[in-house]
CHARMM internal coordinates of N, CA and C (Angstrom, degrees):
IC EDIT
DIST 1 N 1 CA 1.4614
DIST 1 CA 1 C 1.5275
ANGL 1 N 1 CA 1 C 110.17
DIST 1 C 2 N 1.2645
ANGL 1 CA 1 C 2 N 111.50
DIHE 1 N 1 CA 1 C 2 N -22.15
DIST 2 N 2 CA 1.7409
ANGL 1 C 2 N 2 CA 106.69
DIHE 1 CA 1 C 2 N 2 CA -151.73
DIST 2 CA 2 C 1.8129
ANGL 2 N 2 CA 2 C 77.62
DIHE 1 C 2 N 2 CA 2 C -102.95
DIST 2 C 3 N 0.9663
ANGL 2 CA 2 C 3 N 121.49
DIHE 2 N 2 CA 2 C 3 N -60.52
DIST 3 N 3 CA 2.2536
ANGL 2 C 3 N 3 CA 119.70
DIHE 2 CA 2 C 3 N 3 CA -173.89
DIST 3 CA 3 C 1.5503
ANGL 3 N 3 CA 3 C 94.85
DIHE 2 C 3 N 3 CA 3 C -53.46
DIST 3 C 4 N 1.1342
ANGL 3 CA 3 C 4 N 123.12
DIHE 3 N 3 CA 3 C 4 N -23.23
DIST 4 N 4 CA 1.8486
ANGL 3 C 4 N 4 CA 109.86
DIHE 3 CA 3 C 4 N 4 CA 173.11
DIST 4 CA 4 C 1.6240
ANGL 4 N 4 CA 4 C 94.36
DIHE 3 C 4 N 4 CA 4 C -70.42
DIST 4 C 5 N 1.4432
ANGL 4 CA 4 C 5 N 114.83
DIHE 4 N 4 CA 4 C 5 N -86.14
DIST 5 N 5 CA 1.4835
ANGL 4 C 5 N 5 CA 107.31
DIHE 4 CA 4 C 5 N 5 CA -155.91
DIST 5 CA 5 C 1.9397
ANGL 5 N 5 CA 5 C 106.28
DIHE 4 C 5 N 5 CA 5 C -61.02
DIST 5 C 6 N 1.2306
ANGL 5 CA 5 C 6 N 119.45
DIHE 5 N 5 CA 5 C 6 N 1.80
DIST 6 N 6 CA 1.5609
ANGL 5 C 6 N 6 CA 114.53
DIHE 5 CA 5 C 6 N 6 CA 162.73
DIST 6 CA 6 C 1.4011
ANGL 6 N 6 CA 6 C 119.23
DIHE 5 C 6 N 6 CA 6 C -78.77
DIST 6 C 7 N 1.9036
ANGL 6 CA 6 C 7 N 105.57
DIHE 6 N 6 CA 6 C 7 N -27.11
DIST 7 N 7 CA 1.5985
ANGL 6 C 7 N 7 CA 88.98
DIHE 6 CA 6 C 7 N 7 CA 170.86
DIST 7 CA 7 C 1.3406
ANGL 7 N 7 CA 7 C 120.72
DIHE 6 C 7 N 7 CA 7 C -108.07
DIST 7 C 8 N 1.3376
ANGL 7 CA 7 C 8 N 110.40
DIHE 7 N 7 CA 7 C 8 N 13.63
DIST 8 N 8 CA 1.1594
ANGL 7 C 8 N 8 CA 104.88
DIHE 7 CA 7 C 8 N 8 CA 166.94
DIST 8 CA 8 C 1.4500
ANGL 8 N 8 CA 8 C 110.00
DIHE 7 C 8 N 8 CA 8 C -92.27
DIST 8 C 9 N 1.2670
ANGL 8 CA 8 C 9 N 131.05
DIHE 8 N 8 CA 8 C 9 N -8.30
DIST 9 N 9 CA 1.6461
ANGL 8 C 9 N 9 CA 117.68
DIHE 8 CA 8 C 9 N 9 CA 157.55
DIST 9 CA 9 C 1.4880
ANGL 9 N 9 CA 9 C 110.16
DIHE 8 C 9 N 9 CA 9 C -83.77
DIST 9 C 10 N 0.7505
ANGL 9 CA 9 C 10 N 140.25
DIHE 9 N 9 CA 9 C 10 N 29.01
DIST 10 N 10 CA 1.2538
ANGL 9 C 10 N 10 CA 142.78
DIHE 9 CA 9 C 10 N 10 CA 149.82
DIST 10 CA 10 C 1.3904
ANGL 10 N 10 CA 10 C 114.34
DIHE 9 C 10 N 10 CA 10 C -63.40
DIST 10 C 11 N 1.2376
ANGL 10 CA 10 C 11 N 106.57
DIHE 10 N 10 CA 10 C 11 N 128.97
DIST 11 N 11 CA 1.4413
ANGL 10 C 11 N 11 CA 113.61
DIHE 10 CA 10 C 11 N 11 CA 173.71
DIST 11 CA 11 C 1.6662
ANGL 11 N 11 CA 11 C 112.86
DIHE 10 C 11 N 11 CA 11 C -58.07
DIST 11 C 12 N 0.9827
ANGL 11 CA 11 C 12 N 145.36
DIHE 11 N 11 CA 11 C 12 N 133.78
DIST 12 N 12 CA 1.1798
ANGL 11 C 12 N 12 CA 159.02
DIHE 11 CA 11 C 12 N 12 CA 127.67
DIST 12 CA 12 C 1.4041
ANGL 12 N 12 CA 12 C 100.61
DIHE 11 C 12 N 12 CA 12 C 136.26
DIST 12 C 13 N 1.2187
ANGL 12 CA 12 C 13 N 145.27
DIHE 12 N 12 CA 12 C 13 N -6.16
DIST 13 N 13 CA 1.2273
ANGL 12 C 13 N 13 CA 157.52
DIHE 12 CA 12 C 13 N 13 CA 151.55
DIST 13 CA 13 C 1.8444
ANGL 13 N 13 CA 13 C 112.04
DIHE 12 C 13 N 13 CA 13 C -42.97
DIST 13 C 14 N 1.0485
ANGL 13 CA 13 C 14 N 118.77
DIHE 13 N 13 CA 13 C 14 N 93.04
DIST 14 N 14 CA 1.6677
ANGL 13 C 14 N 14 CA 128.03
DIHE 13 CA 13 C 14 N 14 CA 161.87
DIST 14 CA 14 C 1.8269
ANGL 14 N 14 CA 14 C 112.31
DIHE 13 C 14 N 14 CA 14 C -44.67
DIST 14 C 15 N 1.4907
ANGL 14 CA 14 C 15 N 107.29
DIHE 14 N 14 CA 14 C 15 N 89.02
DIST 15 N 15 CA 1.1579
ANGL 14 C 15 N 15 CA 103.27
DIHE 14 CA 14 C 15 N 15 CA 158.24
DIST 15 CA 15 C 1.4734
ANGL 15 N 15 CA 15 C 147.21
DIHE 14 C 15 N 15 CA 15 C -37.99
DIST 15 C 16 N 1.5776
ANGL 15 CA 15 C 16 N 85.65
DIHE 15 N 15 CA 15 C 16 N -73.61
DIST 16 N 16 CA 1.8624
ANGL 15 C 16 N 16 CA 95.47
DIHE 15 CA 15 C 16 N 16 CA 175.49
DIST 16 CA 16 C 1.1762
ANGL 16 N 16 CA 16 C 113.84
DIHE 15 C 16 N 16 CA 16 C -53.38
DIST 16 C 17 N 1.6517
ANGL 16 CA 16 C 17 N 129.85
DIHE 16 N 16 CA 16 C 17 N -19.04
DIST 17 N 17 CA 1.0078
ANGL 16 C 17 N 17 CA 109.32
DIHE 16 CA 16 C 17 N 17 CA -165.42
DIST 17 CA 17 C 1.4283
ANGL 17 N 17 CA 17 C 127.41
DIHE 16 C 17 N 17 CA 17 C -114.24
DIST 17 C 18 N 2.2663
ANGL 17 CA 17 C 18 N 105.59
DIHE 17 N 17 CA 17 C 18 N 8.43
DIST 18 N 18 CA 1.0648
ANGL 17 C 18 N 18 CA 107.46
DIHE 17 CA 17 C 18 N 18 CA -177.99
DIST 18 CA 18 C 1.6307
ANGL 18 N 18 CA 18 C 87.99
DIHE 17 C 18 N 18 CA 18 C -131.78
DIST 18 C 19 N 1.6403
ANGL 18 CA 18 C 19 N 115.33
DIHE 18 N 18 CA 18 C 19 N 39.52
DIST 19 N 19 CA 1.2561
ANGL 18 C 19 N 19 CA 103.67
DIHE 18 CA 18 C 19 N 19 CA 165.98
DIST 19 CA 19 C 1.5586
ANGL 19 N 19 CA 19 C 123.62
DIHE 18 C 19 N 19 CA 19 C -82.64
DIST 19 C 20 N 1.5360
ANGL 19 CA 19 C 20 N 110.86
DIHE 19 N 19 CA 19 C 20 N -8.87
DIST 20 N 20 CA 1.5672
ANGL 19 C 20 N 20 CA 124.42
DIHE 19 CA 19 C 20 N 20 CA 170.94
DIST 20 CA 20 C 1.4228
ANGL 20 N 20 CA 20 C 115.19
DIHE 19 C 20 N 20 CA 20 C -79.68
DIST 20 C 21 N 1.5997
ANGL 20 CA 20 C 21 N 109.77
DIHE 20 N 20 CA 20 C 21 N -37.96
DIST 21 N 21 CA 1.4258
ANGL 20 C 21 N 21 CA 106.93
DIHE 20 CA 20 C 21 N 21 CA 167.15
DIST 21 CA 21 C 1.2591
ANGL 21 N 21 CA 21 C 116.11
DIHE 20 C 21 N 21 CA 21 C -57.83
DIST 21 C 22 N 1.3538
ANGL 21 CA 21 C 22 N 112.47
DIHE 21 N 21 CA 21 C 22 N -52.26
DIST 22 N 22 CA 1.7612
ANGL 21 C 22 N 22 CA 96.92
DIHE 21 CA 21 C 22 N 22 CA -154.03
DIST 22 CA 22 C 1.9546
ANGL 22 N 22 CA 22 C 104.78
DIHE 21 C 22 N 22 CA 22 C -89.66
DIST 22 C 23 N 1.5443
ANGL 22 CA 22 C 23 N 97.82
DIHE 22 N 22 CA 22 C 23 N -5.67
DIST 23 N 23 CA 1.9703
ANGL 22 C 23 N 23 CA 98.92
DIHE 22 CA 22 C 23 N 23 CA 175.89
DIST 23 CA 23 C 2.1166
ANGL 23 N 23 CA 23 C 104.89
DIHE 22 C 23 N 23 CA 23 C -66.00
DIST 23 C 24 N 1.7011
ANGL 23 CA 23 C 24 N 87.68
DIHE 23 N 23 CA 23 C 24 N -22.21
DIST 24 N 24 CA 1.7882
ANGL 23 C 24 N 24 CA 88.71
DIHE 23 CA 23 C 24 N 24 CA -176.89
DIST 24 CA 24 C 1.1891
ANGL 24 N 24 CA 24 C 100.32
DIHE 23 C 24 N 24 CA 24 C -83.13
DIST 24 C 25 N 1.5955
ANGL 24 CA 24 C 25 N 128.90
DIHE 24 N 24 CA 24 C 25 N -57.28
DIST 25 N 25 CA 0.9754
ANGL 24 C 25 N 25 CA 133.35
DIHE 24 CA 24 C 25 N 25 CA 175.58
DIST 25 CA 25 C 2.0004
ANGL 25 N 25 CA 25 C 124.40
DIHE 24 C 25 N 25 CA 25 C -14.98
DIST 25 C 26 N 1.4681
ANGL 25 CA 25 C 26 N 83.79
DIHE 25 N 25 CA 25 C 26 N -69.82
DIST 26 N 26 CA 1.6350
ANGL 25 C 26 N 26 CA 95.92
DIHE 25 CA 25 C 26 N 26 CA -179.84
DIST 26 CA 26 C 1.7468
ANGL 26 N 26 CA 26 C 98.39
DIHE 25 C 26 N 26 CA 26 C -65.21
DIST 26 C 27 N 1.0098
ANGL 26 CA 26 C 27 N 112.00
DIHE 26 N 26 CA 26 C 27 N -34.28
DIST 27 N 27 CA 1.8662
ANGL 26 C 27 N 27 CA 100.80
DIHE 26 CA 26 C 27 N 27 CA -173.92
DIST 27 CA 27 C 1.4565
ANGL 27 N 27 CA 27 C 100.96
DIHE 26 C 27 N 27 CA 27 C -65.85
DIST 27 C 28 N 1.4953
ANGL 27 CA 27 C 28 N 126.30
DIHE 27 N 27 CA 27 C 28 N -43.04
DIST 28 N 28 CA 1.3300
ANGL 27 C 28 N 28 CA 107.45
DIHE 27 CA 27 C 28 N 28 CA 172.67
DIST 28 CA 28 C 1.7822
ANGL 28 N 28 CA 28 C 130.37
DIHE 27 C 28 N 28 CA 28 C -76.38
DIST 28 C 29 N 1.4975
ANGL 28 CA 28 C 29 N 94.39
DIHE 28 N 28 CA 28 C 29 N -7.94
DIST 29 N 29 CA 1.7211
ANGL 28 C 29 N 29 CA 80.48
DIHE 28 CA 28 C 29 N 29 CA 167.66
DIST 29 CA 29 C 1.5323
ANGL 29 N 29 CA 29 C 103.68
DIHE 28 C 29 N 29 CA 29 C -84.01
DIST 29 C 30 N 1.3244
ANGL 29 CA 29 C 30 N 132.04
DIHE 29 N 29 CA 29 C 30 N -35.14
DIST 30 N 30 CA 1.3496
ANGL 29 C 30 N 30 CA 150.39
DIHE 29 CA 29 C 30 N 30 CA -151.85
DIST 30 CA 30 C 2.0155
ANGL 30 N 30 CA 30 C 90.29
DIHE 29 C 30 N 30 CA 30 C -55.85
DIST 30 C 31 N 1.4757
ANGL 30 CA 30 C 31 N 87.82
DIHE 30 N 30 CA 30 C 31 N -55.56
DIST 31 N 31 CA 1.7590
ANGL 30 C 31 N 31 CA 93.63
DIHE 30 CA 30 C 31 N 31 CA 177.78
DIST 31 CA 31 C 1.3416
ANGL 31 N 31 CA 31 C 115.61
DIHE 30 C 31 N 31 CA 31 C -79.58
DIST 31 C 32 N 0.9602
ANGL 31 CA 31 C 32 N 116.84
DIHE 31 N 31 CA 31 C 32 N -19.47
DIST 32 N 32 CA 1.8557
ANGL 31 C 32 N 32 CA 127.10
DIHE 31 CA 31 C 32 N 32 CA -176.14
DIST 32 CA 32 C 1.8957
ANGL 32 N 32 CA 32 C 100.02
DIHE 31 C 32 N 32 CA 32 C -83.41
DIST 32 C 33 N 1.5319
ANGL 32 CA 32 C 33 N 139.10
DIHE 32 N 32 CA 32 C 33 N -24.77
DIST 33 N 33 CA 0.9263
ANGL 32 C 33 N 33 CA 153.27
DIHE 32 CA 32 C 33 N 33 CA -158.08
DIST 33 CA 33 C 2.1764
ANGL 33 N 33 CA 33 C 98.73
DIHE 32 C 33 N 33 CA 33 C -120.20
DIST 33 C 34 N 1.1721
ANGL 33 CA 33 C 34 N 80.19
DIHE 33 N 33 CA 33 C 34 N -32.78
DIST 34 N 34 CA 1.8468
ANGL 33 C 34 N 34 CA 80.52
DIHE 33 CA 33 C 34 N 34 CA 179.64
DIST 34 CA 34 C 1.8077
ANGL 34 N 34 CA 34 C 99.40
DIHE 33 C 34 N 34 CA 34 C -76.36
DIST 34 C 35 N 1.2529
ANGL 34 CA 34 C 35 N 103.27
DIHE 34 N 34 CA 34 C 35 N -45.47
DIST 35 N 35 CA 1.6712
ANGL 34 C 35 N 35 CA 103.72
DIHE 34 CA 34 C 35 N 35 CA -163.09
DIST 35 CA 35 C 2.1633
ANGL 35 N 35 CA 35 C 99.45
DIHE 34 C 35 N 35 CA 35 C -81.79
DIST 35 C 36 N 1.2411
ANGL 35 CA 35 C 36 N 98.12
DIHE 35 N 35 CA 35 C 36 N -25.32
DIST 36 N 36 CA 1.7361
ANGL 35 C 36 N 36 CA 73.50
DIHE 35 CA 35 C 36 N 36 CA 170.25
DIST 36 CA 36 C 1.3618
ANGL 36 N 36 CA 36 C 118.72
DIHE 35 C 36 N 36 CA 36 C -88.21
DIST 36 C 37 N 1.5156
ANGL 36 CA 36 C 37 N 116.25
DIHE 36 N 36 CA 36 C 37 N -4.47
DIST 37 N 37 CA 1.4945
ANGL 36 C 37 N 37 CA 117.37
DIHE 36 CA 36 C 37 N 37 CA 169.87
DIST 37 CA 37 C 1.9127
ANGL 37 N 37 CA 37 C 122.07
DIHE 36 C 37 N 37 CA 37 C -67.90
DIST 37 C 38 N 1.7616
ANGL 37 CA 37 C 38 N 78.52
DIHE 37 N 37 CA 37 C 38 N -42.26
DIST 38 N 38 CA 1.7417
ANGL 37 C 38 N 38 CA 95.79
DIHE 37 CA 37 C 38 N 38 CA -162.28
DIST 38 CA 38 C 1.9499
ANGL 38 N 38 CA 38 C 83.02
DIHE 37 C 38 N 38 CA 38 C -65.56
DIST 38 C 39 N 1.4546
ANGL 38 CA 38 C 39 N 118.09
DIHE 38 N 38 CA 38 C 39 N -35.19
DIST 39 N 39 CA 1.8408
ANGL 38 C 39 N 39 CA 109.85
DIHE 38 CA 38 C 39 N 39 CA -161.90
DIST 39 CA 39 C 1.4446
ANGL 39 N 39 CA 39 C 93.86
DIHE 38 C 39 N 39 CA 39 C -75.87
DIST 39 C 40 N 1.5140
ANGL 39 CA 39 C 40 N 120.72
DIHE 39 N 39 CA 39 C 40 N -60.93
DIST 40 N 40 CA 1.0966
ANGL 39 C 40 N 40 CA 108.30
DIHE 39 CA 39 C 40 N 40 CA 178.00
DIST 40 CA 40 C 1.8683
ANGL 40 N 40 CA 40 C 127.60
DIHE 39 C 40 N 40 CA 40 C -19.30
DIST 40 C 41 N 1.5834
ANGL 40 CA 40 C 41 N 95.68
DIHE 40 N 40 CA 40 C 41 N -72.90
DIST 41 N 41 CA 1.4840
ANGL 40 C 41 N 41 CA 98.88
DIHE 40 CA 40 C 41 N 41 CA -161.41
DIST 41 CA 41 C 1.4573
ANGL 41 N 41 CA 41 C 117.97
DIHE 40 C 41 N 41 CA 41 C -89.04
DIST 41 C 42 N 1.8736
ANGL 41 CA 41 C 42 N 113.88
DIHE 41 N 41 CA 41 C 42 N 19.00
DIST 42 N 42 CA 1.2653
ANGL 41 C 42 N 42 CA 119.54
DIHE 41 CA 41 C 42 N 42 CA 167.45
DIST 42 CA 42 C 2.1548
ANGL 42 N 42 CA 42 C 98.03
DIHE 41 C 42 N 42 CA 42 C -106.61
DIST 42 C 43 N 0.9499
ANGL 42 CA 42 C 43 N 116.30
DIHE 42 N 42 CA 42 C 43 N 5.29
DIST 43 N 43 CA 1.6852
ANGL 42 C 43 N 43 CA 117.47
DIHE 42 CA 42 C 43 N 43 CA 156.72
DIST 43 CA 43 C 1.2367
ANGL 43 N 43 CA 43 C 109.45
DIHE 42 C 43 N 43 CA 43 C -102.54
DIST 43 C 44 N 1.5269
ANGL 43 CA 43 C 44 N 128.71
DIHE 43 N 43 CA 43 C 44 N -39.34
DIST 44 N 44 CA 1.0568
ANGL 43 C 44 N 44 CA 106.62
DIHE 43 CA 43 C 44 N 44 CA 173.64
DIST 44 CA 44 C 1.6579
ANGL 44 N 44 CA 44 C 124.99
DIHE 43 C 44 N 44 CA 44 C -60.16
DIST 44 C 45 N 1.5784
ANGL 44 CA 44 C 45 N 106.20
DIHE 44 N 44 CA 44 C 45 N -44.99
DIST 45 N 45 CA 1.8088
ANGL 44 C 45 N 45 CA 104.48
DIHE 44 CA 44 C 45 N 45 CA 169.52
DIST 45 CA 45 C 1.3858
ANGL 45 N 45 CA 45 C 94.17
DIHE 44 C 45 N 45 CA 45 C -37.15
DIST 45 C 46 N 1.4488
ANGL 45 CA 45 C 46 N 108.88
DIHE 45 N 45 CA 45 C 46 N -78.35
DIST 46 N 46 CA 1.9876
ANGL 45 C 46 N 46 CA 115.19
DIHE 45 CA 45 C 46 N 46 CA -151.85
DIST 46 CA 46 C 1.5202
ANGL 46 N 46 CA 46 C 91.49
DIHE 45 C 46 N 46 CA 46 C -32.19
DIST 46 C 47 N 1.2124
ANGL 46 CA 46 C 47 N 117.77
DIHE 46 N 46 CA 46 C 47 N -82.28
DIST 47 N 47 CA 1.3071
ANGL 46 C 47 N 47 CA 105.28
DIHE 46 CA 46 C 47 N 47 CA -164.18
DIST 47 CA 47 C 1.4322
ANGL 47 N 47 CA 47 C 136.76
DIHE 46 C 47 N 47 CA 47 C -33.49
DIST 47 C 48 N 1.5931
ANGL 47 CA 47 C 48 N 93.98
DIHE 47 N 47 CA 47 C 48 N -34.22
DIST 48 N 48 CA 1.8590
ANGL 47 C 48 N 48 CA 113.46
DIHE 47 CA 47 C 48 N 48 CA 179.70
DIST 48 CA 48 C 1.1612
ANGL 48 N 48 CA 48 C 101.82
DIHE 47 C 48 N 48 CA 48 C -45.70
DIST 48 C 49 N 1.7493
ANGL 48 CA 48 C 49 N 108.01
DIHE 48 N 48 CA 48 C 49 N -57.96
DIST 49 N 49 CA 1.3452
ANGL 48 C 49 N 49 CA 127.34
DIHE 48 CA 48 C 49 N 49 CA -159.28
DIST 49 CA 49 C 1.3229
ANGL 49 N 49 CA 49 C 110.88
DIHE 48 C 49 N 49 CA 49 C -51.95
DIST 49 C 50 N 1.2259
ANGL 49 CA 49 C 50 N 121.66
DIHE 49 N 49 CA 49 C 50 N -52.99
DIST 50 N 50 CA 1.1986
ANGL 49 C 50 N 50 CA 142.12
DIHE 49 CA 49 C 50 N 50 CA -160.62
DIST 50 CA 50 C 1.3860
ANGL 50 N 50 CA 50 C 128.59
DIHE 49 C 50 N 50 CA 50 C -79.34
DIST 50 C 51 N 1.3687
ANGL 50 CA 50 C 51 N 104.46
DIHE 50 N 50 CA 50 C 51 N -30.51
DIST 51 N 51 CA 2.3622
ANGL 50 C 51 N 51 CA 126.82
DIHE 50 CA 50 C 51 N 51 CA 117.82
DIST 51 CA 51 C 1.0423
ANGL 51 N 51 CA 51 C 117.76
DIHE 50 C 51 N 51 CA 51 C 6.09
DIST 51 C 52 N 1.8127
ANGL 51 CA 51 C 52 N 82.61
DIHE 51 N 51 CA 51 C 52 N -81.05
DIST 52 N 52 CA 1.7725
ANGL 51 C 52 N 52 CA 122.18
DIHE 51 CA 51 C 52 N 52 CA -164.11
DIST 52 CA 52 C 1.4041
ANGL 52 N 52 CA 52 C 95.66
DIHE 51 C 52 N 52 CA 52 C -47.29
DIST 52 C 53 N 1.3083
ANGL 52 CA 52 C 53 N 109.95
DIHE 52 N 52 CA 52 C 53 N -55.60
DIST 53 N 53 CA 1.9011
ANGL 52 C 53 N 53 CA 109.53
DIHE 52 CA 52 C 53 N 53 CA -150.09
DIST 53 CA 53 C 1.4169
ANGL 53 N 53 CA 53 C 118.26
DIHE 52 C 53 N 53 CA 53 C -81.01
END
COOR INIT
IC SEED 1 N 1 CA 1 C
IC BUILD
């Protein structure tokens, strides 16, 4: 999130016109970063679990 809005202040970089790109952009890491968290830390339980038992 934060290297998107850093290169878009970059000088020579066209705002208006890649503010649709990079609003999709971040929505697909946002979900691309949500779903390896949510996989991640539902194997890590299983496995915990499976420790446990």
């Amino acid at each position: 999130m934060m290297e998107t809005v850093k290169m878009t202040t970059e000088p020579g970089m066209e705002i208006p016109r890649n503010s649709s790109e990079i609003q999709a952009n971040d929505v697909c890491w946002f979900f691309f970063f949500f779903h390896a968290v949510y996989f991640h830390a539902a194997f890590l339980i299983r496995s915990l679990f499976s420790w446990m038992a």
